[in-house]
C-alpha positions as CSV (number, residue, x, y, z in Angstrom):
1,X,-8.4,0.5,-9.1
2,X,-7.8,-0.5,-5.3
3,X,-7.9,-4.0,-6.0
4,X,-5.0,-3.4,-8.5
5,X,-3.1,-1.5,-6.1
6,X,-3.6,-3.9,-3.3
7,X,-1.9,-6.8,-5.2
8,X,1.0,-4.6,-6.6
9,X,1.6,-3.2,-2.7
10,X,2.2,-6.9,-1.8
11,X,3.7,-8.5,-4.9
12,X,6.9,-6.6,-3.9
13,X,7.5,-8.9,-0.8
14,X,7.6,-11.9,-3.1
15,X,10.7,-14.1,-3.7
16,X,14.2,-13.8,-2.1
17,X,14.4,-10.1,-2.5
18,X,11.2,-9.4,-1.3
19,X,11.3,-6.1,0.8
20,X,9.7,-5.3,3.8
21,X,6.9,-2.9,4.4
22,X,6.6,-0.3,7.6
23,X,2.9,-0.1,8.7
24,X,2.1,2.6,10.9
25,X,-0.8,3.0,13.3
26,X,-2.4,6.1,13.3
27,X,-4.4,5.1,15.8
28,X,-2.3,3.4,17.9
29,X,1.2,5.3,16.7
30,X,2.5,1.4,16.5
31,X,5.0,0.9,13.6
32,X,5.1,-2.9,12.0
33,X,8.2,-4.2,9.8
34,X,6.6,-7.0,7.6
35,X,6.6,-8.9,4.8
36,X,3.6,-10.7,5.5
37,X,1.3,-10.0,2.5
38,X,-1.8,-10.6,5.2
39,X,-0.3,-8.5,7.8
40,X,-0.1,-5.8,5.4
41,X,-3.3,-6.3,4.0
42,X,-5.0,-6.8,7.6
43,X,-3.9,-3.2,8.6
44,X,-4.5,-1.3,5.4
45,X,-7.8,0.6,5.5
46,X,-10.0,-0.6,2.7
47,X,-13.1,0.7,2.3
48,X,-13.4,-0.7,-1.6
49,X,-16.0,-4.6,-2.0
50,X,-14.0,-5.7,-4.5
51,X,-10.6,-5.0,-2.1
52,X,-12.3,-6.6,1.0
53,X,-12.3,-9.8,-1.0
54,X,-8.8,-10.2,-1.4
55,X,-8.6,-9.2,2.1
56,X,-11.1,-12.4,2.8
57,X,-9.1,-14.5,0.3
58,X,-5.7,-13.8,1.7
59,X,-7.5,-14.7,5.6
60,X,-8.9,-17.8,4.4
61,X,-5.5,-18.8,2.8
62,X,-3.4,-18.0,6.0
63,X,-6.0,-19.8,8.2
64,X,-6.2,-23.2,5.7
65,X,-2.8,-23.2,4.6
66,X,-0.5,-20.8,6.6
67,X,1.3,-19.6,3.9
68,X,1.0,-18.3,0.4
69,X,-1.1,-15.5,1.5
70,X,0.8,-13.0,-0.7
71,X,0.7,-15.2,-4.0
72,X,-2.8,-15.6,-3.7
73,X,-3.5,-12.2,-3.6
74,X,-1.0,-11.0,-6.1
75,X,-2.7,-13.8,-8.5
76,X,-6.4,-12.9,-8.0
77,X,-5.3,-9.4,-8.7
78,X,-3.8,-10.2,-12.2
79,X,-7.2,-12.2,-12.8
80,X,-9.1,-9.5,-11.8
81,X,-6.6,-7.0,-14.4
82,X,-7.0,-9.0,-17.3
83,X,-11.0,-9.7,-16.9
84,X,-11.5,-5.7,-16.7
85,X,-9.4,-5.2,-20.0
86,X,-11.3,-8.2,-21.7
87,X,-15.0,-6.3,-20.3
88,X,-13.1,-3.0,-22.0
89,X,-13.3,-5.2,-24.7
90,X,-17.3,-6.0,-24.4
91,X,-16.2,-9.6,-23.4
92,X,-19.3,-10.6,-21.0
93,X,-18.3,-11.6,-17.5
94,X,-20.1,-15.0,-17.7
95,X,-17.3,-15.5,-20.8
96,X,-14.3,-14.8,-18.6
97,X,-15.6,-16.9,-15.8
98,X,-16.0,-19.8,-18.1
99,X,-12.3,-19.0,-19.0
100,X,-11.2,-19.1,-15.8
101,X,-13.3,-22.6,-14.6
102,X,-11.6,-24.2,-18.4
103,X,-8.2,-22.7,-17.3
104,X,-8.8,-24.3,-13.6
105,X,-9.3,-28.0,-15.1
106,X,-6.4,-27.8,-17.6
107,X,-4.1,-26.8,-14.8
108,X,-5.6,-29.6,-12.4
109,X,-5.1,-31.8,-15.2
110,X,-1.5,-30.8,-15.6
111,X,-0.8,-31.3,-11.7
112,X,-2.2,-34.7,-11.9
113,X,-0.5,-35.7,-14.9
114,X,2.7,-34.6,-13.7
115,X,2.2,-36.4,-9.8
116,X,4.4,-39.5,-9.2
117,X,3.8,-41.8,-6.9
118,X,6.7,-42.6,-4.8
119,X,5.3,-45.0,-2.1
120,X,6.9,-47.7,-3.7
121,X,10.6,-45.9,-2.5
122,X,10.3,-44.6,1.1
123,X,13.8,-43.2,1.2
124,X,13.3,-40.8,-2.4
125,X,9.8,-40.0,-1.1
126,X,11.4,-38.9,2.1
127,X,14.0,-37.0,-0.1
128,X,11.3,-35.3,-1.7
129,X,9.4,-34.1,1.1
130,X,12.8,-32.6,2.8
131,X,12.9,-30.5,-0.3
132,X,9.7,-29.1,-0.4
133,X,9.8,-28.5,3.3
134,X,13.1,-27.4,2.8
135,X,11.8,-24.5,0.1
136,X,8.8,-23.6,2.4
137,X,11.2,-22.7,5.2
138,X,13.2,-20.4,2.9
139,X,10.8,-17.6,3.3
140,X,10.1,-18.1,6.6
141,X,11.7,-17.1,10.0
142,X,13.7,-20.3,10.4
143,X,15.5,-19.8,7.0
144,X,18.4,-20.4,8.7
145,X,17.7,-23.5,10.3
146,X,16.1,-24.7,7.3
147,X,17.9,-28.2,7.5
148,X,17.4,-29.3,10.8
149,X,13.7,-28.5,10.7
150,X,12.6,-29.8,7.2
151,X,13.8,-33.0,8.5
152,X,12.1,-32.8,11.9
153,X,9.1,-32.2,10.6
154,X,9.2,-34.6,7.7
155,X,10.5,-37.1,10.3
156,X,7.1,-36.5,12.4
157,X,5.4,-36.8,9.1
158,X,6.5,-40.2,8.4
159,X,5.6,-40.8,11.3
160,X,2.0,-41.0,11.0
């Protein structure tokens, strides 16, 4: 299944080791080094439905979020593996969507349950947000610089 394969094709730029991909234009002859899972995605030819909505969920993630375009993808795709081997299984789709909307409000549940509220401590709530910038930035371009612009930009943050 294409969907399958378009998942797998980017789950291997994941993580720290994540490799890059060479895209080449066969149009154009242009070669592209990325490991950008919507990049990749964006100039693969896919003529599959089911594909082209990965495609549309790994846009609408890059243009709301600006990252986690690859993890969204690679996720959907394992939804999508596990709900064909449960209809193998005569499991009705209206079943595994019900799942999946139970298995959305537990793990919303869990994310609230596990939020603390650090407004009472502006310097740990500062602390925390340098971290999580600090961990976006690792996969990004300015890896290096990591430091100096997870606290620039929570400093702007506090700001507001």
């Amino acid at each position: 299944m294409f969907i399958q394969f378009a998942a797998d094709l980017v789950k291997t730029t994941l993580g720290p080791k994540g490799m890059d991909k060479i895209l080449q234009s066969q149009e154009l002859g242009s070669v592209t080094i990325t490991n950008d899972g919507a990049t990749i995605l964006k100039n693969i030819h896919i003529d599959n439905a089911a594909a082209k909505v990965l495609v549309n969920i790994s846009k609408t993630q890059d243009d709301e979020v600006g990252d986690g375009t690859t993890s969204v993808v690679v996720l959907a795709g394992e939804l999508l593996r596990q709900a064909e081997k449960l209809i193998a299984m005569r499991v009705h789709p209206m079943t595994i969507i019900e799942g999946w909307r139970k298995a959305a409000d537990i793990a919303r549940q869990a994310l609230i349950d596990s939020a603390v509220d650090m407004s009472g401590d502006p310097e740990k709530m500062k602390a925390a947000l340098i971290e999580v910038a600090e961990t976006t930035l690792s996969s990004k371009i300015l890896s290096g610089e990591k430091h100096k612009f997870s606290r620039l930009a929570v400093d702007a943050v506090m700001r507001l």
